[in-house]
C-alpha positions as CSV (number, residue, x, y, z in Angstrom):
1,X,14.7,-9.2,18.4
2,X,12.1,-8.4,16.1
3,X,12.0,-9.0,12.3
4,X,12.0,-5.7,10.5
5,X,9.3,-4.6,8.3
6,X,10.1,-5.6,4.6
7,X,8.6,-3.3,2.2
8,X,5.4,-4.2,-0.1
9,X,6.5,-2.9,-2.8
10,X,5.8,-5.3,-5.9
11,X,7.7,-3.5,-8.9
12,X,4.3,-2.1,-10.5
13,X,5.1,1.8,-9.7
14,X,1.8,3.8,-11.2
15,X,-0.4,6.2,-8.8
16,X,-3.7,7.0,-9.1
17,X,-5.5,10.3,-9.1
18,X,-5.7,10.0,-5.0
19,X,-1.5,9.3,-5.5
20,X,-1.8,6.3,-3.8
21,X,0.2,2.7,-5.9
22,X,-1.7,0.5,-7.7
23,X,1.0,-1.9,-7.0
24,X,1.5,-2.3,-3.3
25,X,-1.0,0.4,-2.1
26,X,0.8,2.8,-0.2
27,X,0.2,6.8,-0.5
28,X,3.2,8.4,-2.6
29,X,4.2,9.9,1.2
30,X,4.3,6.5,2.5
31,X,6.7,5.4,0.1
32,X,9.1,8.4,0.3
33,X,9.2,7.5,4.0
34,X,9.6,4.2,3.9
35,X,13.0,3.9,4.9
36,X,12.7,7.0,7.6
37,X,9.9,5.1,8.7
38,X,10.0,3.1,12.3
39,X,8.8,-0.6,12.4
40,X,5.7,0.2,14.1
41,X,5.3,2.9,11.8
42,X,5.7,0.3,8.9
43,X,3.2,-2.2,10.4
44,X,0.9,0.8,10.3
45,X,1.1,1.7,6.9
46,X,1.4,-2.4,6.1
47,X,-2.2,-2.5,7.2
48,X,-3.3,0.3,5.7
49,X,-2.3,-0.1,2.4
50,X,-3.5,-3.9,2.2
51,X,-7.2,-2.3,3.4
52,X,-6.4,0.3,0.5
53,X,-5.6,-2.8,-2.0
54,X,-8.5,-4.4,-0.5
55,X,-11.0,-1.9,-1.1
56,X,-9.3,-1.7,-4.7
57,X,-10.2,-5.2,-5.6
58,X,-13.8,-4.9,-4.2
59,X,-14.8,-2.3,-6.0
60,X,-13.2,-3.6,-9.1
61,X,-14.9,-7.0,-9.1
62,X,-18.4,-5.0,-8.1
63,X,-17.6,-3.3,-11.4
64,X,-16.8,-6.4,-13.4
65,X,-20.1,-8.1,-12.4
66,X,-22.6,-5.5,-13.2
């Protein structure tokens, strides 16, 4: 049996223009499906939204250091 996917969610609920949380990364659809979402489904957008958070913090430190 499998461990299910527990949701990123970190309590810091604000979207950005692309509506996608500044908190755990997800796209606003993302998080509506979250809980019609299978667990491969979840791993999927797991991944994707830590790349997204990622990508965040990259091009926030690039900004920070110019």
């Amino acid at each position: 049996m499998t461990e299910a996917v527990k949701s990123p969610c970190v309590r810091t609920c604000c979207l950005d223009d692309q509506d996608i949380c500044l908190g755990c990364g997800r796209t606003l659809d993302e998080i509506r499906r979250w809980s019609e979402m299978t667990e491969s489904e979840k791993q999927d957008a797991l991944k994707i939204s830590e790349q997204r958070c990622a990508q965040r913090l990259a091009r926030f430190s690039d900004f920070l250091h110019r």
